[in-house]
C-alpha positions as CSV (number, residue, x, y, z in Angstrom):
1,X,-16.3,-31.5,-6.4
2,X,-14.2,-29.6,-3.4
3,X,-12.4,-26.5,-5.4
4,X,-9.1,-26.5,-4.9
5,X,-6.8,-23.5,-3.1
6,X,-4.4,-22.1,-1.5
7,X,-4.1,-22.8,1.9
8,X,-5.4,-19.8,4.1
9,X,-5.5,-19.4,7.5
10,X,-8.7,-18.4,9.0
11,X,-9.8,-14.3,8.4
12,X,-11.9,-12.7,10.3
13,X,-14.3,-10.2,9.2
14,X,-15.6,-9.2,13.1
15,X,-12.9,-6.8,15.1
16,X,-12.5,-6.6,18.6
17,X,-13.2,-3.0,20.2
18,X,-11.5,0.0,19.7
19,X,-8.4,-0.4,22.5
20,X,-8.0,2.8,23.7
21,X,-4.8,4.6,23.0
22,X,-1.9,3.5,25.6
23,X,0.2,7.0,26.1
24,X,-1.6,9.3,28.2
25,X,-0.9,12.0,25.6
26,X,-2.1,10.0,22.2
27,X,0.0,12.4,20.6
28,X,3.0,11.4,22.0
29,X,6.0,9.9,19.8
30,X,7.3,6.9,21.8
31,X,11.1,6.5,21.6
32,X,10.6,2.7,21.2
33,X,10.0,3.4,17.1
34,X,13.9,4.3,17.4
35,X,15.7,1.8,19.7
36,X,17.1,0.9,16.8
37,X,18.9,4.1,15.9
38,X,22.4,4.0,17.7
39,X,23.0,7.5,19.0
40,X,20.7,9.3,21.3
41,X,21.0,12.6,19.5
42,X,19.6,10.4,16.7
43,X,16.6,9.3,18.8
44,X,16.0,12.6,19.7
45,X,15.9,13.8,16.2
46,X,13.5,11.1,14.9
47,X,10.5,12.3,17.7
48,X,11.5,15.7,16.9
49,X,11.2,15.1,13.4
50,X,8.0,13.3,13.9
51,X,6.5,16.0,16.3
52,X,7.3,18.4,13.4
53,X,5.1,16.4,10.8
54,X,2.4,16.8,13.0
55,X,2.4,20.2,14.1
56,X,4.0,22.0,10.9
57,X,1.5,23.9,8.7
58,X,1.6,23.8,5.2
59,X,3.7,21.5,3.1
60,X,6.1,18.9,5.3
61,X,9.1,20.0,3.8
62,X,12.7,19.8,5.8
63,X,12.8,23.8,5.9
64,X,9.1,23.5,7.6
65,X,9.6,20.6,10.0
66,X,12.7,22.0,11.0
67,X,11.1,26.1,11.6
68,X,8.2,23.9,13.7
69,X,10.6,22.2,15.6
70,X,13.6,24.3,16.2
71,X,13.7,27.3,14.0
72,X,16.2,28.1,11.5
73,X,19.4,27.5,13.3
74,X,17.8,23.9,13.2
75,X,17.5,23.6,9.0
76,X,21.2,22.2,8.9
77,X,20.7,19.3,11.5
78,X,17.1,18.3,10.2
79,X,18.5,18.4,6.4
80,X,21.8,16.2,7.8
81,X,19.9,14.1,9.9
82,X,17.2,12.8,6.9
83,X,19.8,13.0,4.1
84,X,23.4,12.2,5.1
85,X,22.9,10.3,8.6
86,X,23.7,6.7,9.0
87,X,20.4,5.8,10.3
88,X,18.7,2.7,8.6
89,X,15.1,2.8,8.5
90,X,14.0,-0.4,7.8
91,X,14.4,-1.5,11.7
92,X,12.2,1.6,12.1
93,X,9.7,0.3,9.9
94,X,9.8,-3.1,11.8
95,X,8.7,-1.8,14.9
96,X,6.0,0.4,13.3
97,X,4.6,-2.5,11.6
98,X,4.5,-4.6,14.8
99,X,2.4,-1.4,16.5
100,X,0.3,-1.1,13.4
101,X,-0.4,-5.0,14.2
102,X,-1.8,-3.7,17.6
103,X,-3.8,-0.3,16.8
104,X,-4.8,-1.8,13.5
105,X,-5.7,-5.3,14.9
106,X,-5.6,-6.3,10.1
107,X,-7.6,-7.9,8.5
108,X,-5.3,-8.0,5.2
109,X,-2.4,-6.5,3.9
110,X,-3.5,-3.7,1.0
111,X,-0.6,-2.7,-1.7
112,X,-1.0,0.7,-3.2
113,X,0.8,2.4,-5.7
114,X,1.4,6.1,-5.5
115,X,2.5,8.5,-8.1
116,X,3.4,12.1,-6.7
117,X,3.3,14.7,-9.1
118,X,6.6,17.1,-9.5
119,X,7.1,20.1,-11.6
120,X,10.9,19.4,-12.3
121,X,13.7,16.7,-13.1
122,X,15.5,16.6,-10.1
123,X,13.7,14.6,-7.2
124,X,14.7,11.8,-6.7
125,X,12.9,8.9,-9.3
126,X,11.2,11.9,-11.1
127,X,10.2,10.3,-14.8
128,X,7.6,10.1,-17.1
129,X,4.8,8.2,-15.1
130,X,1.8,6.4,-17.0
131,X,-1.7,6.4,-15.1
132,X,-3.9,3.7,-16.8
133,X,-7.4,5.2,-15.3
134,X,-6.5,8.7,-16.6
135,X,-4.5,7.7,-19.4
136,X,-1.9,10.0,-19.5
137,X,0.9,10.1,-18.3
138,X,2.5,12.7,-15.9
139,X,5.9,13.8,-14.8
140,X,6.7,12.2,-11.4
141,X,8.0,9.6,-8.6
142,X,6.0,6.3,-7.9
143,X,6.2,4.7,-4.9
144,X,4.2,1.4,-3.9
145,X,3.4,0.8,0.0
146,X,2.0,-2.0,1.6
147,X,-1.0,-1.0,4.8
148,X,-1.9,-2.6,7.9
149,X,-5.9,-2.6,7.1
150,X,-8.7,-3.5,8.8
151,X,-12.7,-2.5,7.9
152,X,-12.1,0.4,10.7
153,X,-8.5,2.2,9.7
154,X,-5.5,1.7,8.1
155,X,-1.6,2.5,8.6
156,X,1.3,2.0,6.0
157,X,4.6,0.3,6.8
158,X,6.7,-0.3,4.3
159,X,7.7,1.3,1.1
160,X,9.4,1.3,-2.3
161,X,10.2,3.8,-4.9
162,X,10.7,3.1,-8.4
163,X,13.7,4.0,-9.9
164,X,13.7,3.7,-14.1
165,X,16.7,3.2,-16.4
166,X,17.0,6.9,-17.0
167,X,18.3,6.9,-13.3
168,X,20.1,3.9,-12.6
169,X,22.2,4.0,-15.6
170,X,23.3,7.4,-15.1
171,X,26.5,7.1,-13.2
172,X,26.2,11.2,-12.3
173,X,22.5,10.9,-11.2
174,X,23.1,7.8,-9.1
175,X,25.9,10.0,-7.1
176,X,24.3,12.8,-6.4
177,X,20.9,10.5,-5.5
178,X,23.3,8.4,-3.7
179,X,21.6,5.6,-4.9
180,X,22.8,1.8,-3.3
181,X,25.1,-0.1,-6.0
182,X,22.6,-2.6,-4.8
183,X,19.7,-0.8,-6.6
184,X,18.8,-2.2,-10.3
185,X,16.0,-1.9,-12.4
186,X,13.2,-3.7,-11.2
187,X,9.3,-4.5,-12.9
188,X,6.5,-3.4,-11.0
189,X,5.3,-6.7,-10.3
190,X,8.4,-7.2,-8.3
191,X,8.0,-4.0,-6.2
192,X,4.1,-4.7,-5.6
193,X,5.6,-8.4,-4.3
194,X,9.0,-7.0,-2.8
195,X,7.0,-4.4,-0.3
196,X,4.9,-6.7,1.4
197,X,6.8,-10.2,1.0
198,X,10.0,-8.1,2.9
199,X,7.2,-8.0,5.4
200,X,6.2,-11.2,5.7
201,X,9.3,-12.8,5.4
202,X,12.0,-11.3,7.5
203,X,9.8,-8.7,10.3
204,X,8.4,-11.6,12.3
205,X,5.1,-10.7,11.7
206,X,1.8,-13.2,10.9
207,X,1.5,-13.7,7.6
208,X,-2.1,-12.3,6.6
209,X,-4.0,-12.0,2.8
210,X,-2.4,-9.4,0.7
211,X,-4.4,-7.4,-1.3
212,X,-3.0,-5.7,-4.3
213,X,-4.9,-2.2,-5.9
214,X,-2.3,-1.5,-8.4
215,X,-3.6,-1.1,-12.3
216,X,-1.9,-2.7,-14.9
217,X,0.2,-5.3,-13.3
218,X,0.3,-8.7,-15.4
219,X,-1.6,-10.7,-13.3
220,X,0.7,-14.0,-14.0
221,X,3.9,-12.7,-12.6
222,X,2.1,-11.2,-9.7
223,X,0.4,-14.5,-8.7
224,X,3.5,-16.4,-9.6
225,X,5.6,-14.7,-7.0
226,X,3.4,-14.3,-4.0
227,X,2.6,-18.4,-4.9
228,X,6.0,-18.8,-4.7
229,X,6.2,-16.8,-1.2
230,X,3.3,-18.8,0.1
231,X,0.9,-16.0,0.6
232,X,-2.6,-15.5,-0.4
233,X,-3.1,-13.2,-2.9
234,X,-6.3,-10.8,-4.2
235,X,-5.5,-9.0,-6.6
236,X,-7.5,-6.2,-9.1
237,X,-7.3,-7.1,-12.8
238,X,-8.3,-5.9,-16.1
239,X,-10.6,-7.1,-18.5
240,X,-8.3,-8.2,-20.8
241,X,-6.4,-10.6,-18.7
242,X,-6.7,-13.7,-20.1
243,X,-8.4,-16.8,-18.1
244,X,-10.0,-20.0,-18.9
245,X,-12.9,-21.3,-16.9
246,X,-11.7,-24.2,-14.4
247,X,-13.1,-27.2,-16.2
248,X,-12.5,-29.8,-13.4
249,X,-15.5,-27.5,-11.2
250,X,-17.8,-26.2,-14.7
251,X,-18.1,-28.9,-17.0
252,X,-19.4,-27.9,-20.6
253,X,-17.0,-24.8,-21.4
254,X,-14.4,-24.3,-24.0
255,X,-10.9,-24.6,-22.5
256,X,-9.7,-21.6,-24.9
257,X,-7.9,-18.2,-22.8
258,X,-10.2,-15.2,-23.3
259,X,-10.3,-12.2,-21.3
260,X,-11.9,-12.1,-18.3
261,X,-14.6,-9.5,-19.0
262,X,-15.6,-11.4,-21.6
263,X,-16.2,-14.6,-18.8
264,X,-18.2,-11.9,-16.2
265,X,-20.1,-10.6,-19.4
266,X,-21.2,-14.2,-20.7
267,X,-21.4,-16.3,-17.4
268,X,-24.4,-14.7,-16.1
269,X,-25.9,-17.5,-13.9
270,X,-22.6,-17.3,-12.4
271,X,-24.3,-14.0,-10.6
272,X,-25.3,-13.6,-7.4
273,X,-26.9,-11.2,-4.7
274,X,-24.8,-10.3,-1.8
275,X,-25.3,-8.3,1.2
276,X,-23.1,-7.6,4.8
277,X,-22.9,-5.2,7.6
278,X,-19.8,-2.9,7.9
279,X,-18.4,-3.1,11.2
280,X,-17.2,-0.2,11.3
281,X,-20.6,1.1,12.0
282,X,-20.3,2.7,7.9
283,X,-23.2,1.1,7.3
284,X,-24.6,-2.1,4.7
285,X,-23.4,-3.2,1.3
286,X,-25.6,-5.0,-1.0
287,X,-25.1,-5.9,-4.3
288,X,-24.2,-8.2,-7.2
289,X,-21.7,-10.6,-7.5
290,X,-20.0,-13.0,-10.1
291,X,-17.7,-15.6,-8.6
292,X,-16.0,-17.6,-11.2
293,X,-13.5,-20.6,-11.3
294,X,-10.7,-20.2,-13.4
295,X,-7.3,-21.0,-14.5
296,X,-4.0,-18.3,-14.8
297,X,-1.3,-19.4,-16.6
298,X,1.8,-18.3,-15.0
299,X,5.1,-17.9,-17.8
300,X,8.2,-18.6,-15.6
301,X,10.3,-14.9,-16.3
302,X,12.8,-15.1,-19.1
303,X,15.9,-17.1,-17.9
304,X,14.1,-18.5,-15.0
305,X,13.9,-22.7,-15.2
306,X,10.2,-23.9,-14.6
307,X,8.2,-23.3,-17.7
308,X,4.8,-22.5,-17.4
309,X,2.4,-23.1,-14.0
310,X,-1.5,-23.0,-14.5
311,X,-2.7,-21.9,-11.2
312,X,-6.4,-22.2,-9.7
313,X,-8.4,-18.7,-9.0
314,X,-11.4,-17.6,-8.6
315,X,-12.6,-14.3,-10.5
316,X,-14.8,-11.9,-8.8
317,X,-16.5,-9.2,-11.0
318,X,-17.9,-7.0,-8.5
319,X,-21.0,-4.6,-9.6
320,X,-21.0,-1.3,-7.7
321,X,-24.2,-0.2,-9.8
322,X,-26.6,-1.8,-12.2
323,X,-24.2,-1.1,-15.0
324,X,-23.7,-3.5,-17.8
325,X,-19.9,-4.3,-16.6
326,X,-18.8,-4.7,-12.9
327,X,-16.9,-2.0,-11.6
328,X,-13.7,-4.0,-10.5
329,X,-12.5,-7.2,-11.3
330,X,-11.0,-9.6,-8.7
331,X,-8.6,-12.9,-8.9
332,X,-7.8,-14.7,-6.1
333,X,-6.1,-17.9,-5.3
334,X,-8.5,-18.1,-1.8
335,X,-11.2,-20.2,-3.4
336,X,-12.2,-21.9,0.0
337,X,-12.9,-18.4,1.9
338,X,-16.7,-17.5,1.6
339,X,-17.7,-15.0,-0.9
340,X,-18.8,-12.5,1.4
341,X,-15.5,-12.3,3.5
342,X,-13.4,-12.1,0.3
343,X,-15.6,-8.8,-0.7
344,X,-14.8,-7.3,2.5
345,X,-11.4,-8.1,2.3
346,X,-11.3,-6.0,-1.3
347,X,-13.7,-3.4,0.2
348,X,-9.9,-2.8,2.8
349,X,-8.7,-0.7,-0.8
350,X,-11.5,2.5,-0.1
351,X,-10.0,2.7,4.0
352,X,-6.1,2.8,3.0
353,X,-7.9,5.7,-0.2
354,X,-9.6,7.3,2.7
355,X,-6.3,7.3,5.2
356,X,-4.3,8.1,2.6
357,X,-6.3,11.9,1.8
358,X,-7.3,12.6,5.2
359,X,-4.1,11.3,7.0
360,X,-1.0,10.4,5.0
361,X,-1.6,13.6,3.0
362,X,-1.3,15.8,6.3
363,X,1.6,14.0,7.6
364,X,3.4,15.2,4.7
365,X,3.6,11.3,2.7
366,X,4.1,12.9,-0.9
367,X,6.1,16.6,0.1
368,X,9.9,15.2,0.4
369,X,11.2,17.1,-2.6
370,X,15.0,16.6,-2.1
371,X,17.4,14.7,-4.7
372,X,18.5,12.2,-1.6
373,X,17.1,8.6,-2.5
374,X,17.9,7.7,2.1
375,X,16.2,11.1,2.3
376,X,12.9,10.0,0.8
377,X,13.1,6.4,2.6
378,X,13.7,8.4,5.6
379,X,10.7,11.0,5.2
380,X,8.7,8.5,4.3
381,X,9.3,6.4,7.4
382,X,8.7,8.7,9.1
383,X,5.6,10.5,8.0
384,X,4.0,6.6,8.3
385,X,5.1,7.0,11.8
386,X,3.0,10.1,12.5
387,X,0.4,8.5,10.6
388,X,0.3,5.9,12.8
389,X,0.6,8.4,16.0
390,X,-2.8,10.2,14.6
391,X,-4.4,7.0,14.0
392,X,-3.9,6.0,17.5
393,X,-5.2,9.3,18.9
394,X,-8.5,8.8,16.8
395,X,-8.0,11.9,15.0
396,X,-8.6,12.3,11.4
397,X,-7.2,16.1,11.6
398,X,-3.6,16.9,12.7
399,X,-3.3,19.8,15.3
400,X,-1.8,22.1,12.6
401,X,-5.1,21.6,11.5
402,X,-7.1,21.6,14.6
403,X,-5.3,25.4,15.3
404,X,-6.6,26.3,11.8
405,X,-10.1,25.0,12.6
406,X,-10.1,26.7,15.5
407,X,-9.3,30.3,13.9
408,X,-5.8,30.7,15.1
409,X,-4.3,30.1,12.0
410,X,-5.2,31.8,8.6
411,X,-6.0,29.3,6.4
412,X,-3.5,28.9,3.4
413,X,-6.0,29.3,0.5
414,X,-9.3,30.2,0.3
């Protein structure tokens, strides 16, 4: 019997040649990321500010960018200009996205969830952050972002920050953050969807397979609102999210919920051998597989008309070594894409990890430490435009760093 799916249009794993970079300086910040910013002294502030990210050393701070890019006198206008302009970035992030469809050339959306560290209260979002692979939990923002990916490199284009109780229903705090009135407490299921779903819905852009690497979302809500959007989902998972084996495709199986590491552990013949080449010239992957049919049921949310849905997946366990349980744990609602191209499509997680330290990280992604909640959406916006900038000019060091390589620059630790 045919399994039944989602309807996906086609993916391909194969990516046409590296395009070289248009600008003849690859480093150059092209004013078309701003048209949308009204006022030219605007404009020129954003490729300043941009310019800054790349060249600053150290920390991206607004005191740094603005000594990089102007000196001192300039700390006033840079602070004004990311805090308390009237700038919106979202049309920013529009036309960055529609550039990171043409340097990236995607394979897949990938949704990541951040959570940046910070020694005091008073940033904006900071709380008490829990990190299920660590299990702790730290003081903090969290951010999700949603990445233009493809086998070869990866650029971020939209984000969201989570903003708890503690914050939104403190009148005082929501002042001084200048937080929207719009703003309200939302799950994190929600802002995993809301980040790419903005995307994919308003920006004019072709819908592609989103894949989410977020720990400890519940897997029923998730799939219940990208379902709802229309777009295909992968998603990681737990072992204890519970799934029943698709009885319409494997007959002789209870139709009882249990987790889903106890269907890879006992469902062995369901394992297979797989094995691809990289194209991004990283090299092969072999290994072993389980590809299961199930069925998620999807609670409507409290208040919401609809009852319950029971939606067709497919659970990947996917074994990175010979140990007894596979090192991550896949759902999807893509049954009728081969295995092979749905791994690959997962495998998009380790480039946005890799862009993330050896590019984001540099353009300063994680060192806005104002109390401004349009200051972090701004510097944020920003920083993914630099990303984008050194992704383009094939770099995987910034020229700060270059200099320091170089020996004109003392390193700033040992």
């Amino acid at each position: 019997m045919e399994a039944r799916s989602v309807q996906l249009s086609p993916v391909s794993t194969e990516e046409p040649p590296f395009r070289e970079p248009s600008p003849a300086n690859p480093w150059s910040v092209e004013p078309e990321f701003f048209s949308s910013l009204t006022r030219n002294d605007q404009r020129r502030m954003a490729e300043q500010y941009v310019r800054g990210l790349l060249e600053a050393e150290g920390r991206k701070t607004l005191r740094n960018v603005a000594e990089q890019i102007g000196g001192k006198a300039l700390q006033q206008s840079v602070h004004h200009f990311i805090t308390a302009s009237s700038w919106n970035w979202a049309p920013v992030r529009r036309a960055l996205a529609r550039r990171a469809e043409e340097e990236v050339r995607p394979q897949a959306w990938v949704v990541k969830s951040t959570v940046i560290p910070k020694a005091g209260v008073h940033s904006v979002g900071v709380d008490q952050q829990f990190l299920p692979h660590l299990g702790q939990t730290v003081n903090g923002q969290r951010a999700f972002s949603v990445w233009s990916a493809s086998e070869r490199v990866s650029v971020p284009f939209n984000w969201s920050l989570v903003l708890s109780r503690n914050w939104l229903e403190d009148p005082a705090r929501r002042s001084r953050a200048h937080i929207p009135d719009a703003s309200r407490a939302i799950s994190l299921e929600e802002h995993a969807g809301a980040v790419a779903l903005e995307a994919a819905d308003s920006w004019g852009l072709r819908r592609r397979p989103v894949v989410v690497d977020v720990e400890g979302l519940d897997a029923g809500a998730t799939v219940r609102r990208f379902a709802r959007a229309g777009v295909p989902l992968i998603m990681r998972i737990d072992g204890t999210t519970p799934l029943r084996v698709d009885g319409a495709l494997l007959q002789g199986y209870s139709d009882r919920e249990v987790p889903a590491q106890n269907l890879i552990g006992s469902m062995k013949r369901m394992r297979r051998q797989v094995e691809w080449s990289d194209t991004s010239g990283a090299g092969s992957y072999r290994g072993v597989v389980s590809a299961i049919p199930v069925i998620l049921s999807c609670p409507a949310p409290a208040g919401v008309p609809g009852g319950t849905h029971h939606r067709p997946m497919l659970l990947m366990g996917d074994w990175g070594s010979s140990d007894r349980w596979p090192s991550r744990m896949w759902l999807t609602d893509s049954r009728r894409l081969p295995l092979v191209t749905l791994l690959r499509l997962t495998r998009l997680t380790g480039v946005v990890q890799r862009d993330f330290a050896e590019i984001s990280e540099h353009t300063g992604m994680r060192d806005f430490a104002g109390r401004s909640f349009r200051g972090w959406h701004r510097h944020v916006t920003l920083a993914s435009v630099a990303h984008l900038i050194a992704v383009r000019a094939g770099a995987r060091r910034l020229p700060a760093q270059r200099r320091r390589a170089a020996g004109s620059v003392a390193p700033l630790c040992a």
